[in-house]
N, C-alpha and C positions, 0 to 999 in steps of 0.2 A: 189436471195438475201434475198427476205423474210423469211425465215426458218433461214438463216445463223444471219441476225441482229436482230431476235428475242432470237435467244438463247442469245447472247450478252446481250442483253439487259436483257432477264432473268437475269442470271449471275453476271451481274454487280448493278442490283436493288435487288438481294437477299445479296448479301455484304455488300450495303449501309442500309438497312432496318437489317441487324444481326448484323449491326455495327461492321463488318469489317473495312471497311473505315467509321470514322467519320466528324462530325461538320468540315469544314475546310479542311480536307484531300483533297490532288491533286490527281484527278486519271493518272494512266499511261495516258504516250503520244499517241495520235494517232499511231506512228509509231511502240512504243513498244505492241501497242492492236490489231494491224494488227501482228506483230511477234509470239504474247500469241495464237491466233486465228487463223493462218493462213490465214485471209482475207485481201478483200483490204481496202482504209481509204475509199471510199464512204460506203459499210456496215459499219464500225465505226463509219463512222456521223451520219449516219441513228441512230445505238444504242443511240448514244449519244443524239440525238436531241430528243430521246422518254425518256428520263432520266429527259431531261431541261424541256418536255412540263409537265412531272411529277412533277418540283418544288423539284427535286430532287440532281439536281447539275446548277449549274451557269457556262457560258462559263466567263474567264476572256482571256483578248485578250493579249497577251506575254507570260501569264502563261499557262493556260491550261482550263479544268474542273476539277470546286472546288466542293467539297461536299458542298450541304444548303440545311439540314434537317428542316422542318418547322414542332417544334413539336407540334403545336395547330393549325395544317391546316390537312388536306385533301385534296389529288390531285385528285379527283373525277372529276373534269370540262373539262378533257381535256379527249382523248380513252383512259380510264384504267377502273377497277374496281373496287370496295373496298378494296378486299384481296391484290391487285395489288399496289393501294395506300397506305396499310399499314404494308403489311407482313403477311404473317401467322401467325408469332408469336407473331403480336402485337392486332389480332383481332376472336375474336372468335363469331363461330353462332351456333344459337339457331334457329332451322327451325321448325317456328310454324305449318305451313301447309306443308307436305312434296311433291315432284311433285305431281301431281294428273291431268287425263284428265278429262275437262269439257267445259262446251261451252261460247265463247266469250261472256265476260260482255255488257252491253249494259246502258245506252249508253259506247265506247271506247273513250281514247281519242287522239285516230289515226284513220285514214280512212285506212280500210281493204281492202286488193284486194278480187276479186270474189275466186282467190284459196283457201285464206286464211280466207274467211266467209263459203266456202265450207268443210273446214277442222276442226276440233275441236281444243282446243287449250290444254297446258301445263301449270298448274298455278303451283306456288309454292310461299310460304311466307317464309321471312327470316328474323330476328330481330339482328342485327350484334352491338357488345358490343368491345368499346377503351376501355383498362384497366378497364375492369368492369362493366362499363357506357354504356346503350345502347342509340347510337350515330342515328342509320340508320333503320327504318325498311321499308322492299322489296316485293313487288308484280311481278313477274315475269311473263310472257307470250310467252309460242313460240310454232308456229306452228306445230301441232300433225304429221301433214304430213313427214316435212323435219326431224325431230328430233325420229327416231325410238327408244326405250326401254329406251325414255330418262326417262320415269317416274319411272324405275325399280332401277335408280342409286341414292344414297348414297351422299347428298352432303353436310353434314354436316362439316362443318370447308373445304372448300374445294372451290375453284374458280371458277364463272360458266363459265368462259372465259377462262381459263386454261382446263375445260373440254370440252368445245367444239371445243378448238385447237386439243385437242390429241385425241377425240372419233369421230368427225364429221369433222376433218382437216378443218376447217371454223377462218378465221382470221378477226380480228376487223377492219376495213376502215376507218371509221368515223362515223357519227351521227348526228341525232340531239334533241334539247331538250328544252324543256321548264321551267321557272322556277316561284315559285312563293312562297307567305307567306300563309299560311292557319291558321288558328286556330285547337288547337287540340282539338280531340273529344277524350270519353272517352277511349277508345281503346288506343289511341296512347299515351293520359295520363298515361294509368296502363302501357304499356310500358316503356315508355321515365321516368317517373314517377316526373311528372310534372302537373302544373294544368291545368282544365279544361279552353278551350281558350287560351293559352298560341301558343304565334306566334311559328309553325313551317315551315321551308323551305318543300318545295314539288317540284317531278322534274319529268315530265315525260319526256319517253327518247325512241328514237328510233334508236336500234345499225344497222349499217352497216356492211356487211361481205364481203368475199372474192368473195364469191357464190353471184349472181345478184337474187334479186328478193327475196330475203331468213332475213327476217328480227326478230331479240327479240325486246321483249317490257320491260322497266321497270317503275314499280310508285315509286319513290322513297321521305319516310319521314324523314326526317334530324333533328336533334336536334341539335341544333349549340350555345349552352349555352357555351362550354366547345372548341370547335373543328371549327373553320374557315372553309368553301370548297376552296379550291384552286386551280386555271389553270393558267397556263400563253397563250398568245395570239400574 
């Protein structure tokens, strides 16, 4: 079922995010999205229930699922990703540091298995810009081990979770994460371009997969002048 209510939900959040269906729009019935797709309505709930923890559509009860675009949120809080929460078309990267192997920063701030202090890791820096505005900059980390010729690939304007579905068939679980207010340092100022000490959100994150034991890392800085984070719960 998982392969089946992911396409789905692909499909149905590249619609709502190219503004196919808009602000408001009802999506098809359950019944007519099992017809479109050939599946059953438990894979339709599933798509649909990863749509609502995206702040993406609203269930209304007699009616159906409503489009609720929230355009100064970000659905980051819940399993998606940036590109995931906002479209390709609506978010562009600028990859400061492109993959590169190196060795776990120290201090981390996750406790490492012995595999994965034995293994080197995958860093990559990503500065992700909403209409222009760079919203989000990204520290990435993953295991040199499980992730072969990950450093040789191209991931500019492109989903890192979207590629480790199709290159390493590895699917998101769950997670968890931390959050907090930091001050910005100069870096994150020339960035964000914003002044020095200026509160930003900071998130570290640790993704679950399909695969047991096979864990990414992300540091993530936020600039939330302009753009809310959003999850529902």
């Amino acid at each position: 079922m998982v392969n089946h209510y992911r396409r789905i939900y692909d499909q149905l959040r590249r619609q709502i995010l190219d503004e196919s269906f808009t602000e408001g729009d009802l999506l098809p019935s359950e019944n007519e999205l099992c017809a479109q797709y050939g599946v059953t309505r438990p894979t339709i709930r599933h798509a649909l229930a990863e749509l609502v923890n995206d702040g993406l559509i609203y269930k209304h009860k007699g009616k159906g699922s409503i489009v609720h675009r929230r355009t100064n949120a970000v659905g980051i809080l819940s399993i998606t990703g940036i590109t995931s929460a906002l479209g390709s078309r609506n978010v562009q990267t600028e990859i400061i540091h492109k993959p590169h192997i190196g060795e776990w920063p120290q201090p981390f701030p996750f406790e490492l298995s012995r595999e994965e202090l034995l293994s080197r890791c995958i860093r990559m820096e990503r500065l992700r810009r909403v209409t222009e505005r760079a919203v989000f900059y990204e520290q990435t980390y993953l295991p040199e081990i499980h992730f072969p010729r990950f450093s040789s690939r191209n991931m500019e304007n492109r989903s890192l979770f979207e590629v480790l579905r199709k290159r390493y068939h590895m699917e998101i679980k769950g997670g968890e994460q931390y959050i907090r207010s930091v001050p910005a340092n100069r870096q994150l100022s020339d960035y964000f371009e914003i002044a020095e000490g200026h509160a930003v959100l900071y998130l570290e994150r640790k993704f679950i997969f399909n695969i047991p034991e096979i864990f990414v890392y992300s540091l993530l800085y936020c600039n939330t002048d302009e753009f809310a984070l959003y999850g529902s719960f």
